[in-house]
DRENDO-867317 format. One line per 10 residues: number of its first residue (from 1); their letters; for each residue z, x, y of C-alpha. Coordinates in steps of 0.25 Angstrom, whole numbers, plus 2048, in hexadecimal, padded with zeros to 3 digits. Layout:
# DRENDO-867317
NUM = a = Z:X:Y | ...;
# end
This chain:
# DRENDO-867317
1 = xxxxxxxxxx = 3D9:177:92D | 3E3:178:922 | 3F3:175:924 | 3F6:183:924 | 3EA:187:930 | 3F1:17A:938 | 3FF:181:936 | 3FB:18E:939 | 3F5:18A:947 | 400:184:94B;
11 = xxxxxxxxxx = 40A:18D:946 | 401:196:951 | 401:18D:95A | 412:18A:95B | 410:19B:95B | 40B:198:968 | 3FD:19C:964 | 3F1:195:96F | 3E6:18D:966 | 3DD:19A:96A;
21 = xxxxxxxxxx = 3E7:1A4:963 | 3EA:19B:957 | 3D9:19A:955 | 3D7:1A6:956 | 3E3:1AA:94D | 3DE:1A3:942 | 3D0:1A2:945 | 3CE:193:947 | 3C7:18B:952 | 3D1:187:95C;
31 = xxxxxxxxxx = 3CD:179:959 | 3D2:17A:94C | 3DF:17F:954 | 3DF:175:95D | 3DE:16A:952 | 3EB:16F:94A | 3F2:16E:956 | 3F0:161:95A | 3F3:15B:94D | 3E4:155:949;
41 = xxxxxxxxxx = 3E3:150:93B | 3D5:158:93A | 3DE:164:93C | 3E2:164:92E | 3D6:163:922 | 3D8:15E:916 | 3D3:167:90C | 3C7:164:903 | 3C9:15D:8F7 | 3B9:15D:8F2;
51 = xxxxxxxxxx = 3B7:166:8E6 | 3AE:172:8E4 | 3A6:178:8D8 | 3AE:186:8DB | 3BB:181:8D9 | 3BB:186:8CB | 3B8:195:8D0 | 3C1:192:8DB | 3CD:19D:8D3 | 3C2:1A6:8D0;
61 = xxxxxxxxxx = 3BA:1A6:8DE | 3C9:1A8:8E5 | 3CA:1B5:8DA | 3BF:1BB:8DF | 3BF:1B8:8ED | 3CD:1BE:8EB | 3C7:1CC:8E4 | 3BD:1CC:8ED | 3BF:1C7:8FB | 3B2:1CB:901;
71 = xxxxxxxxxx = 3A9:1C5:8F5 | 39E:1BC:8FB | 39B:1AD:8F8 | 38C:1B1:8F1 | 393:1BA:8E7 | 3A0:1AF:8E3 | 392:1A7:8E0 | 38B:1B0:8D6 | 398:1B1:8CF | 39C:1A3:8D0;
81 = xxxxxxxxxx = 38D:1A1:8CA | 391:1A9:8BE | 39D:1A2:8BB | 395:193:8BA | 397:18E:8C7 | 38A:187:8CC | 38D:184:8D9 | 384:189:8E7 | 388:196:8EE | 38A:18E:8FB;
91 = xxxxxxxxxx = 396:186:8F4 | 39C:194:8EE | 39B:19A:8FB | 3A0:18E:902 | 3AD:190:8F7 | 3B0:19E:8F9 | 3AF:19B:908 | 3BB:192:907 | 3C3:19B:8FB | 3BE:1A9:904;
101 = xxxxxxxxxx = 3CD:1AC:90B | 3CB:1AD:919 | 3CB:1BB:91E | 3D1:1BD:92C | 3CD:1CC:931 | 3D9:1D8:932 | 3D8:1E1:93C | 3E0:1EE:93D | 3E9:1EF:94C | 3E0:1FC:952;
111 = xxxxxxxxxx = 3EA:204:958 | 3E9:20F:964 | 3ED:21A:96A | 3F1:21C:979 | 3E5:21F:980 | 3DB:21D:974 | 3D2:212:976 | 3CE:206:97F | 3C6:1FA:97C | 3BB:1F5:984;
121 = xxxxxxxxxx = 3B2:1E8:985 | 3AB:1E0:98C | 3B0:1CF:98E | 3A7:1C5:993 | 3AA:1BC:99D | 3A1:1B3:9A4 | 396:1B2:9AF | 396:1B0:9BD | 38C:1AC:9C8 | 386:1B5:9CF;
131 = xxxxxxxxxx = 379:1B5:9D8 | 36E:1B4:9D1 | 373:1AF:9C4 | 381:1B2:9BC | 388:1BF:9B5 | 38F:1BF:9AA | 39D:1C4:9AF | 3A4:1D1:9A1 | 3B0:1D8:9A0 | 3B5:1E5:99D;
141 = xxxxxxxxxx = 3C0:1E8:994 | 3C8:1F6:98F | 3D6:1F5:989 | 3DE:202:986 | 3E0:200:977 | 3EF:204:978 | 3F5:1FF:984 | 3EB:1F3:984 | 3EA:1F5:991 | 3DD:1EE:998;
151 = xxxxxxxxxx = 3D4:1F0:9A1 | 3C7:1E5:9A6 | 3BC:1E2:9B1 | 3B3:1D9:9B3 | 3A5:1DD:9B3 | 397:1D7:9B5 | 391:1DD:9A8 | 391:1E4:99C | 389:1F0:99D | 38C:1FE:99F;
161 = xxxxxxxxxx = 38F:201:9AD | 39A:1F6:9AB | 39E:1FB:99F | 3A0:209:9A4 | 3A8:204:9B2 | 3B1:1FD:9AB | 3B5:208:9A2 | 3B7:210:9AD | 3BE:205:9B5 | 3C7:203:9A8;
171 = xxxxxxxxxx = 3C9:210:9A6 | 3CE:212:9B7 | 3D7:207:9B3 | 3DE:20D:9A7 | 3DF:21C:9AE | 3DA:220:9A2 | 3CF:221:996 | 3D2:21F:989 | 3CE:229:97E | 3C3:21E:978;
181 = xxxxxxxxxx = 3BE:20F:97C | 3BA:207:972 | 3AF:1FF:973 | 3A5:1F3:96D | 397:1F3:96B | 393:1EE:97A | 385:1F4:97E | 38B:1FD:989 | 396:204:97E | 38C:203:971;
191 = xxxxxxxxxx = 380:207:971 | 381:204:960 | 38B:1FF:95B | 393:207:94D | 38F:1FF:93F | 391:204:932 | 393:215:932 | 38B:214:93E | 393:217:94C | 391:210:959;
201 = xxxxxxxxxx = 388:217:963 | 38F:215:972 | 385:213:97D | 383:221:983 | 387:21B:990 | 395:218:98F | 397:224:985 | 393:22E:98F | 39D:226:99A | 3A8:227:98F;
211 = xxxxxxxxxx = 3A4:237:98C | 3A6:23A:99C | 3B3:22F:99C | 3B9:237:991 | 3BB:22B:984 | 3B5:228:979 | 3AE:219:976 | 3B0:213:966 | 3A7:207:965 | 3AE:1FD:95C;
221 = xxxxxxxxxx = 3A6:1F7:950 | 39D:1EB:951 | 3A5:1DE:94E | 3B1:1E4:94E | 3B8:1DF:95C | 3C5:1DF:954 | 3C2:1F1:957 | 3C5:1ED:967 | 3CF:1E3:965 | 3D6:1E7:971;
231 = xxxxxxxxxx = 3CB:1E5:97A | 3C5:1D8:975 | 3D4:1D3:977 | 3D5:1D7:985 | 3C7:1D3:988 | 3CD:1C2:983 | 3DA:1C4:98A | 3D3:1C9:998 | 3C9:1BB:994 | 3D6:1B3:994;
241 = xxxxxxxxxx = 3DE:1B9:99C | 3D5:1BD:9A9 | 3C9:1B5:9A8 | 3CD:1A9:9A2 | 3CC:19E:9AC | 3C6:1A6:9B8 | 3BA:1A5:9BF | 3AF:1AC:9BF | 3AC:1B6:9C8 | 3A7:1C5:9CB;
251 = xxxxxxxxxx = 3AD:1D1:9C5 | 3B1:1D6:9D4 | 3BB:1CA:9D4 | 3C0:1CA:9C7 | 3C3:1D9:9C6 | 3CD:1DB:9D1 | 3D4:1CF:9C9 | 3D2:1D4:9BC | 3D9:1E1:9C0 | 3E6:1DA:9C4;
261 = xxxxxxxxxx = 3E5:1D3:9B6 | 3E5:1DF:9B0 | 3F0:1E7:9B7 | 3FA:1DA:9B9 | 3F7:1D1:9AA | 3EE:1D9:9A1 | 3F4:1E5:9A0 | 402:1E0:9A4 | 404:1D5:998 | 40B:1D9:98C;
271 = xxxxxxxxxx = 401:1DB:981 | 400:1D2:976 | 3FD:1DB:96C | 406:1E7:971 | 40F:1E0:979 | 40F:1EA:984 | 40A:1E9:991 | 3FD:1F1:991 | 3FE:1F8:99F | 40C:1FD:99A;
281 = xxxxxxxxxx = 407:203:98D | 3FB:20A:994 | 404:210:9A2 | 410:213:998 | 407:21A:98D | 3F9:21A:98C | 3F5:21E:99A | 3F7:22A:998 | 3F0:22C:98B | 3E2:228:992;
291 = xxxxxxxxxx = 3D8:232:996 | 3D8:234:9A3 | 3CD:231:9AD | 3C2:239:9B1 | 3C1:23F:9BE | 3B2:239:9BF | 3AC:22C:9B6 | 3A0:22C:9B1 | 395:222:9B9 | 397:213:9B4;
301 = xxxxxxxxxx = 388:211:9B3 | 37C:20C:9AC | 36F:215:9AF | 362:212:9AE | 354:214:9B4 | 34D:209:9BB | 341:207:9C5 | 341:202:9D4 | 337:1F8:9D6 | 32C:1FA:9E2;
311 = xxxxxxxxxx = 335:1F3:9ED | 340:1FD:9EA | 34A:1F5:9E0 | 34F:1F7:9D2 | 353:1E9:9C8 | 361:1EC:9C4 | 369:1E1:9BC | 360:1D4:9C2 | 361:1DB:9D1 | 359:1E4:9D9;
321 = xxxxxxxxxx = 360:1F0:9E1 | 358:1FA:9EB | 355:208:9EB | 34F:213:9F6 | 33E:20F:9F7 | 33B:21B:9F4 | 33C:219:9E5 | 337:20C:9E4 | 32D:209:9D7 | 335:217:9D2;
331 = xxxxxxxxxx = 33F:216:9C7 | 34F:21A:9CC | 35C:21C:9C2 | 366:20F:9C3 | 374:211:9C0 | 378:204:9C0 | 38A:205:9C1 | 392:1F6:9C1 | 393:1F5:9D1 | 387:1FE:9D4;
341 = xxxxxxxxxx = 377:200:9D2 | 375:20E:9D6 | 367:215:9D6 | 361:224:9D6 | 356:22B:9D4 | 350:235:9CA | 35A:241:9D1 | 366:238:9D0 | 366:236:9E0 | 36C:229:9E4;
351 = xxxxxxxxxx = 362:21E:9E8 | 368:212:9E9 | 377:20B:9E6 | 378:1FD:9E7 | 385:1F5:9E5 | 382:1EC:9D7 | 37E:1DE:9D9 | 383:1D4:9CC | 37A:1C9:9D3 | 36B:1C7:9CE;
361 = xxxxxxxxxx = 35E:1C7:9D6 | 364:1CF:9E1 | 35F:1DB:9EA | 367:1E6:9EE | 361:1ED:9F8 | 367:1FB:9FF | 362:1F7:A0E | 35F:206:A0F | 353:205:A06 | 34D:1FA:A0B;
371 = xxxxxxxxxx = 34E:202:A1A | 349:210:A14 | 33C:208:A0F | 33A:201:A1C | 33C:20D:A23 | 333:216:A19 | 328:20B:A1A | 32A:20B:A2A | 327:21B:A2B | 31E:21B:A21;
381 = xxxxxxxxxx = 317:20F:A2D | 318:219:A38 | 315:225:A30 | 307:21C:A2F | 308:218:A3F | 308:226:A42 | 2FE:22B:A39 | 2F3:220:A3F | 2F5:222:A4E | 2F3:232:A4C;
391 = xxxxxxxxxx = 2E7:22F:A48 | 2E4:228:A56 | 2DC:235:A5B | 2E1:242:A5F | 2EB:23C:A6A | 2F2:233:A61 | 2FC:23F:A5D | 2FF:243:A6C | 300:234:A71 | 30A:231:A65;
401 = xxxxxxxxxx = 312:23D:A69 | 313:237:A77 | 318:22A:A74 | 322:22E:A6A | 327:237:A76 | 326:22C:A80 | 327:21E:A7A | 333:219:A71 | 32D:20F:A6B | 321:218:A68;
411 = xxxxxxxxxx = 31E:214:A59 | 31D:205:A5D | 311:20B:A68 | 30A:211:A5A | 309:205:A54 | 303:1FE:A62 | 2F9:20A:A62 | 2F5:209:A54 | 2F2:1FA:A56 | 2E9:1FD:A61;
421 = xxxxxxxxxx = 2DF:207:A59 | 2DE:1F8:A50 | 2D7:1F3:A5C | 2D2:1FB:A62 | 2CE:206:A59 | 2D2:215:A58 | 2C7:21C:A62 | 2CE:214:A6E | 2DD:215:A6B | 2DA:224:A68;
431 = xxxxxxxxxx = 2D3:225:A75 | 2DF:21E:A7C | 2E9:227:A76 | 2E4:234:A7B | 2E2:22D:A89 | 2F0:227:A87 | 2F7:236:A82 | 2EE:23D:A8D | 2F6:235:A98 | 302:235:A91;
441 = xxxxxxxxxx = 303:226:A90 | 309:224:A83 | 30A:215:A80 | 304:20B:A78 | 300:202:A84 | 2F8:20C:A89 | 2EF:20D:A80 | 2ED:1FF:A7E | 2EB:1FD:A8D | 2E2:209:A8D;
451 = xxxxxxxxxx = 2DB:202:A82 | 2DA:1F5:A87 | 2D5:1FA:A95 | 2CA:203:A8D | 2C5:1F6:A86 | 2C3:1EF:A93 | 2BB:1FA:A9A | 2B3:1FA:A8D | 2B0:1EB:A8F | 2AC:1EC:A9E;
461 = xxxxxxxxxx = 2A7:1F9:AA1 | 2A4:201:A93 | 2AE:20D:A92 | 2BC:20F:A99 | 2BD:21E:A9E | 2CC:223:AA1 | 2CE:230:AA8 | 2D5:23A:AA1 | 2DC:247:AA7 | 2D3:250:A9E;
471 = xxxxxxxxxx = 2C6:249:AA5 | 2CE:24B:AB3 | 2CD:25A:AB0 | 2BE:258:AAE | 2BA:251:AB9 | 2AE:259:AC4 | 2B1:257:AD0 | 2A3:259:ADA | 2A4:266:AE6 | 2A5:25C:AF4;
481 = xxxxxxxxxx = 29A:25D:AFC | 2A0:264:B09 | 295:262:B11 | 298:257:B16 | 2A4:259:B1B | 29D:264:B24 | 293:25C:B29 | 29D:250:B2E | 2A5:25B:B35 | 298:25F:B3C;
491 = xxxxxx = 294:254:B3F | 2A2:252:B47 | 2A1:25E:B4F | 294:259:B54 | 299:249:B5A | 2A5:251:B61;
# end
């Protein structure tokens, strides 16, 4: 550093300028800062005594540069050349560096009407630990380009279902839409960004939410940040002010306490630039300048197709979430919003809505559909009970309609009944079920004792016959022979 830089920086500093300001204002390192204001004898460099084969074109290389600011190291050479020098071209360009006057950039003060734009932007803060691994924790900025009035949340991502909420969280805030928002050339705003006659394209997304919104969006020009002044400001004074020496945590703690910043400091200091209190400006003037609000916003959503895996759960953002069995394997519309996953079907009818999980390698499961499968699977069981024992013979439907009207636990009497044609084949069971129905014995224990009892006569004596009331009605019964009794009477006449 030179004498002058060291007196200019403390010039600043006795100005009350911080070592960050007095860097940035002269665009040094804040040790070189530091250094000049502790007094170190390194502060101040002696300039360099060793001479140069250019000094001779020193008056005519200051000319030119003069003439022509912008004239580059490899043309000086080629000139220098035809004058005699025979020096390289890295010591010329060298030289011209240190004769080349420093240019520091101008940039005109942009000035608004009320109600005519807003500034937006995305800041970066830092990640916080969440089950599963970590997310990195943004935030949202939009300041009103007159009033410089502010408005930011915290967020736990960039894309456009939290790009869309915030606007319209920002825009609840103001009471009012501004007639344009200017934007940079992030993926959810710029699809492409402008460069030479060529215009930005907008990602269709947000221009259709700023078509129903009612404003207009005016991407800025690529490395030009100096375009959104406002909001890059506003983006290191909520970085200093707010965040700076908090903790990291979860944008449902940190909002509520951003909000208060916002109404009671942010938009209650007195403006460096303007020197007027932000939320004056904007409730004196601009408010009512600002579009109103629509009656109904626009959905706050990114939509997109996906597909259900076999056990009825669709991969969103490193978590699984649930929807109906029924379209399991089958592919269902996500519209994923910044607190919710919601799912439906080719007819837009509602499947499922889960509330959004910022952990990883989670399930979130609606209880419902895990139940409608159980229960779907269970009918689908007894519908194939059912079937199986009608087939038991031709009794099977009148026995079955006699113990669901007798028995409460009827089904559970299926199942033993079923198990008893594995043992002892379908001829027997059948049999028993039209003996059973024939006596009006509806029970599962009847027919395993009549079973069991018919096994044992089988064993012993070859066949079991049971009477039935159609073979009563069969039965021959003999004439008696009366004769008998005649001749026992006669016979009793004769001994009197």
């Amino acid at each position: 550093m030179t004498t002058a830089e060291v007196q200019k920086i403390r010039e600043l500093h006795n100005a009350g300028f911080s070592m960050r300001g007095i860097a940035m204002e002269l665009r040094i390192h804040r040790r070189k800062v530091k250094c000049a204001l502790a007094d170190c004898p390194e502060a101040v460099k002696k300039p360099k005594t060793s001479s140069s084969k250019l000094d001779s074109h020193r008056g005519w290389l200051l000319a030119r540069l003069e003439q022509y600011p912008n004239m580059n190291a490899h043309t000086l050479y080629n000139q220098l050349r035809e004058r005699g020098f025979e020096g390289s071209y890295s010591m010329t360009r060298k030289y011209v560096a240190m004769l080349r006057p420093a240019s520091r950039p101008a940039y005109r003060t942009l000035s608004f009407a009320l109600g005519e734009a807003a500034q937006v932007d995305w800041g970066e803060w830092r990640s916080i630990d969440v089950r599963g691994g970590s997310r990195r924790v943004s935030f949202f900025i939009m300041v009103l380009c007159h009033s410089r009035m502010l408005y930011a949340e915290m967020v736990f991502g960039e894309s456009m279902e939290f790009w869309l909420q915030a606007h319209l969280n920002a825009f609840d805030f103001f009471g009012g839409i501004p007639e344009r928002v200017i934007v940079d050339n992030c993926k959810t705003a710029v699809v492409r960004p402008s460069k030479y006659s060529r215009e930005a394209v907008i990602n269709p997304a947000y221009q259709e939410f700023a078509n129903r919104c009612g404003f207009s969006v005016t991407a800025c020009a690529p490395y030009h940040p100096e375009s959104k002044g406002r909001v890059e400001n506003a983006v290191g004074y909520v970085k200093t002010s707010f965040l700076a020496g908090r903790e990291p945590s979860t944008p449902e703690v940190l909002n509520p306490l951003l909000r208060q910043w916002l109404e009671e400091t942010a938009n209650r200091r007195r403006h460096g630039t303007t020197g007027l209190v932000p939320a004056e400006v904007y409730a004196r003037e601009e408010h009512r300048e600002m579009k109103p609000l629509p009656l109904t916003f626009p959905p706050c959503c990114s939509a997109r197709v996906v597909a259900a895996d076999s056990r009825f759960r669709v991969h969103v953002c490193a978590n699984k979430y649930s929807v109906p069995s029924k379209v399991a394997s089958k592919k269902v519309k996500l519209e994923l919003y910044a607190d919710r996953v919601v799912f439906k079907d080719e007819n837009e009818a509602l499947l499922a809505d889960h509330r959004r999980c910022f952990d990883f390698n989670q399930e979130i499961v609606d209880p419902e559909h895990d139940r409608a499968f159980v229960m779907a699977s269970k009918s689908a069981s007894e519908r194939t009970i059912m079937t199986k024992f009608l087939t038991l013979g031709s009794a099977s439907r009148k026995f079955l309609d006699g113990l669901r009207e007798k028995v409460p636990n009827w089904k559970e009497h299926v199942r033993q009944i079923l198990a008893l044609e594995q043992i002892h084949g379908r001829e027997p069971v059948a049999r028993a079920l039209e003996d059973s129905a024939s006596y009006h014995a509806f029970s599962a224990s009847y027919i395993h004792n009549m079973l069991d009892l018919q096994k044992r006569h089988e064993s012993c004596t070859g066949t079991l016959h049971v009477t039935r009331r159609e073979d009563l009605l069969e039965l021959e019964v003999e004439t008696p022979d009366m004769a008998l009794y005649e001749r026992k009477e006669g016979n009793a006449h004769e001994t009197v």
